[in-house]
C-alpha positions in Angstrom: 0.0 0.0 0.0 1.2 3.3 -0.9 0.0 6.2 0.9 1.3 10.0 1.5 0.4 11.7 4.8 -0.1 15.6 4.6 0.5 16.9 8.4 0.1 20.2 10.1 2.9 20.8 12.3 0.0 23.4 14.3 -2.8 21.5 14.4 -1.8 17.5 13.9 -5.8 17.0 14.5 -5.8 18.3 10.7 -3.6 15.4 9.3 -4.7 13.4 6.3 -3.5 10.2 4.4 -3.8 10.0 0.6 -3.9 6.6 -0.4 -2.5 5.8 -3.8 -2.5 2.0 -3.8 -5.2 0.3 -1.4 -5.9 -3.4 -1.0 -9.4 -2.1 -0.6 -10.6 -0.4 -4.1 -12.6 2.6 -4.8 -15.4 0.8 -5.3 -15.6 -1.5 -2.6 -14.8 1.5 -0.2 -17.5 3.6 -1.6 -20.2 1.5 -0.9 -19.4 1.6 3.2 -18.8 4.8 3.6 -19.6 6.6 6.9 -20.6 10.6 7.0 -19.5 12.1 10.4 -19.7 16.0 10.7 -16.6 17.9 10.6 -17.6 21.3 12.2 -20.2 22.8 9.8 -20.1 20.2 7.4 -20.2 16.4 6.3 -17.1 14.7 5.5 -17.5 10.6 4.2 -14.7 8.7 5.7 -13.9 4.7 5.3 -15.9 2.3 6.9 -14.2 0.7 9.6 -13.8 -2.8 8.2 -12.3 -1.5 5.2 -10.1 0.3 7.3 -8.5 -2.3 9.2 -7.7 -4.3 5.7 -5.9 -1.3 5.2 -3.9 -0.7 8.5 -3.6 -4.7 7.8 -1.1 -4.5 5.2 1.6 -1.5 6.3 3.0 -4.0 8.7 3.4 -0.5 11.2 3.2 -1.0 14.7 0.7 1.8 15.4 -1.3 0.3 12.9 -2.0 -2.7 15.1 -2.7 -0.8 17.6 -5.0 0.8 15.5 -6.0 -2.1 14.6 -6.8 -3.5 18.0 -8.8 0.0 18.9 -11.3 -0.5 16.0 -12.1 -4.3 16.5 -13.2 -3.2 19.8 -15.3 0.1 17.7 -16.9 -2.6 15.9 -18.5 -4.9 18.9 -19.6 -2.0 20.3 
């Protein structure tokens, strides 16, 4: 997975990945989209299954911890 992460050194709350290659595709992803609101508006984010096939394959340590935190998201 290739992915470039676009950071804020003031305000790391407004960091963002751009994924370029994703073992989840566009049109899997789009079909279990969530929309949370962002301030005055509503963003769509990645479902959170499709989310931990991503964090699945960077082989990053705070993605399994990530990983762990969202399995828990999902029983609840």
């Amino acid at each position: 997975m290739k992915t470039f992460c676009l950071v804020n050194p003031k305000a790391t709350v407004k960091e963002f990945d751009i994924v370029i290659d994703s073992p989840v595709t566009y049109d899997k992803a789009i079909t279990n989209i969530k929309k949370i609101k962002l301030q005055r508006m509503k963003i769509q984010v990645i479902g959170i299954k499709d989310l931990i096939k991503m964090k699945e394959k960077t082989g990053r340590k705070q993605d399994y911890s990530d990983i762990r935190y969202l399995e828990v998201k999902l029983e609840e």
